[in-house]
C-alpha positions as YAML, in Angstrom:
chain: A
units: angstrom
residues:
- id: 1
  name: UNK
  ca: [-23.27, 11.17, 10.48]
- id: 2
  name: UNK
  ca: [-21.28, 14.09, 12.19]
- id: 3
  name: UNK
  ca: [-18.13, 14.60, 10.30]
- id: 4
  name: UNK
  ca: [-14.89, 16.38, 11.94]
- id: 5
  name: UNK
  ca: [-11.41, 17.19, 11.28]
- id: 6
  name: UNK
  ca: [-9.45, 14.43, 14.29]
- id: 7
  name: UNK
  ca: [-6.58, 15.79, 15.52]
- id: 8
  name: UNK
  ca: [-3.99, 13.91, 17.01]
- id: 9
  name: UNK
  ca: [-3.63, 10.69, 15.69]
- id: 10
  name: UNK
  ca: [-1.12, 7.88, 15.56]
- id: 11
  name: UNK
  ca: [0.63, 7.53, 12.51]
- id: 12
  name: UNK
  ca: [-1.17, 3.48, 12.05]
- id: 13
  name: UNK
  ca: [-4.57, 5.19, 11.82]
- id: 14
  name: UNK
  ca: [-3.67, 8.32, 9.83]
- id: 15
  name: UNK
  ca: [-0.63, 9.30, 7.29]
- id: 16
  name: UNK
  ca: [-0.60, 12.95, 8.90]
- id: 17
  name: UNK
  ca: [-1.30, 13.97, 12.58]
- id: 18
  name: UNK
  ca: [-5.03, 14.63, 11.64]
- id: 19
  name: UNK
  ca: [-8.11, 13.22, 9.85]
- id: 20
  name: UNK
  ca: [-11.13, 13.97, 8.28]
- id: 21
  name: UNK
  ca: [-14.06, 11.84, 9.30]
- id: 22
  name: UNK
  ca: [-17.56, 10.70, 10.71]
- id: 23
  name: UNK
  ca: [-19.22, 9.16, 13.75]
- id: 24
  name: UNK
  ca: [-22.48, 7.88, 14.10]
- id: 25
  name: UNK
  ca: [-23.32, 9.97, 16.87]
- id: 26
  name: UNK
  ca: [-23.00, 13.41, 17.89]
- id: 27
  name: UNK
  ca: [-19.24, 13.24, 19.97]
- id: 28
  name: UNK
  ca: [-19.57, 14.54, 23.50]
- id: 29
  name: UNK
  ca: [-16.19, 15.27, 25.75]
- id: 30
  name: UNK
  ca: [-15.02, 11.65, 26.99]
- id: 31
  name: UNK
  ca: [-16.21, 9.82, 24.00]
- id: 32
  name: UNK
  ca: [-13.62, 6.66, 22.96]
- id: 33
  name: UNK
  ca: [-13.26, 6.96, 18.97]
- id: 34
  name: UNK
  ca: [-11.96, 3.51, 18.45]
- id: 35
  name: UNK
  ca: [-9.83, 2.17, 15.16]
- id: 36
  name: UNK
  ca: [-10.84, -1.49, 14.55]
- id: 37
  name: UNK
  ca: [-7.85, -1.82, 12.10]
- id: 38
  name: UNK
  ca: [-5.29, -0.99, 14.46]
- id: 39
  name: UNK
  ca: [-6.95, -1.27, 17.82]
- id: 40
  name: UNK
  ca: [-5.91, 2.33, 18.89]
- id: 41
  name: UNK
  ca: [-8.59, 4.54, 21.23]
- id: 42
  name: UNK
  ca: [-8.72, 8.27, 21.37]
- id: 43
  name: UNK
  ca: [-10.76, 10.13, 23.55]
- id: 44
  name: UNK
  ca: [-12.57, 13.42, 22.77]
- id: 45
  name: UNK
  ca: [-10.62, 15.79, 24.74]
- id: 46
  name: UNK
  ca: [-11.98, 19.14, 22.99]
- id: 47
  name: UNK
  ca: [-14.36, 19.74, 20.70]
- id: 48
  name: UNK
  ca: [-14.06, 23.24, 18.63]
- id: 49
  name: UNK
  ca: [-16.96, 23.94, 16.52]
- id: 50
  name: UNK
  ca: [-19.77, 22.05, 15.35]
- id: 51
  name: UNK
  ca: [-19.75, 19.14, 13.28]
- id: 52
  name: UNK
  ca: [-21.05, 18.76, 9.99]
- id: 53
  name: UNK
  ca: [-24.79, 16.83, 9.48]
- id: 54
  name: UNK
  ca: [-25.30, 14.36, 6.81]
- id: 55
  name: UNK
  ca: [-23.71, 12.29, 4.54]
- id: 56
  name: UNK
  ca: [-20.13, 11.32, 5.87]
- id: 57
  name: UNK
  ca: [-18.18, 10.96, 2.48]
- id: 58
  name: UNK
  ca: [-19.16, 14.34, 1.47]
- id: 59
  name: UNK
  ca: [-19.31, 16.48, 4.65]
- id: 60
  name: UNK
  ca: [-15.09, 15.04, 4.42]
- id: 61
  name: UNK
  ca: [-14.69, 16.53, 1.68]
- id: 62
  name: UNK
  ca: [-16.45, 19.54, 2.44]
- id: 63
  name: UNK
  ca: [-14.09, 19.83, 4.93]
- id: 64
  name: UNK
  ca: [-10.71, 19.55, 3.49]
- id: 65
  name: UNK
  ca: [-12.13, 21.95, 0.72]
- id: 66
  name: UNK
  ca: [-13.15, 24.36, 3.31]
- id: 67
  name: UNK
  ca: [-9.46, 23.82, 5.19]
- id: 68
  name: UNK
  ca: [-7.29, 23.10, 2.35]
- id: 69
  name: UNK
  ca: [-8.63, 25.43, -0.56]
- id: 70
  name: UNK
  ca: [-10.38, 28.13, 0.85]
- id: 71
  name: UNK
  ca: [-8.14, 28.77, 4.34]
- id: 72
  name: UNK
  ca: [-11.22, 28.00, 6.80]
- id: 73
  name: UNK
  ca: [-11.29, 26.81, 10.62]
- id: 74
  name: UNK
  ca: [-13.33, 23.35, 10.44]
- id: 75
  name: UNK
  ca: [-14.65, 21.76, 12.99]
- id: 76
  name: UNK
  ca: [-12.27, 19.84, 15.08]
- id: 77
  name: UNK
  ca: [-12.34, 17.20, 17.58]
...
């Protein structure tokens, strides 16, 4: 899994304008994230840093720690 911080979402798929989550496969610039709850598409527009490796659940937690607690720049999509 390759876990980011989303940016840009619609309200239906996320409660704030961004999102802390995993994909299957490394994202490239193009790539349609798709919500099967909603229906919504995004497309990878930019892609600022590099993703986190491993274990989804954790590496979005990792995240928001890293953004949240400790002030860092995550990777963002």
């Amino acid at each position: 899994m390759f876990t980011y911080k989303f940016v840009g979402l619609d309200k239906s798929d996320a409660e704030t304008p961004y999102y802390y989550g995993s994909l299957r496969a490394k994202p490239e610039l193009g790539h349609i994230i798709a919500y099967s709850e909603t229906g919504n598409r995004y497309a990878v527009v930019r892609i600022d840093g590099e993703g986190l490796v491993g274990d989804g659940p954790a590496g979005q937690k990792e995240l928001a720690w890293a953004e949240i607690g400790r002030g860092e720049t995550v990777p963002t999509l």
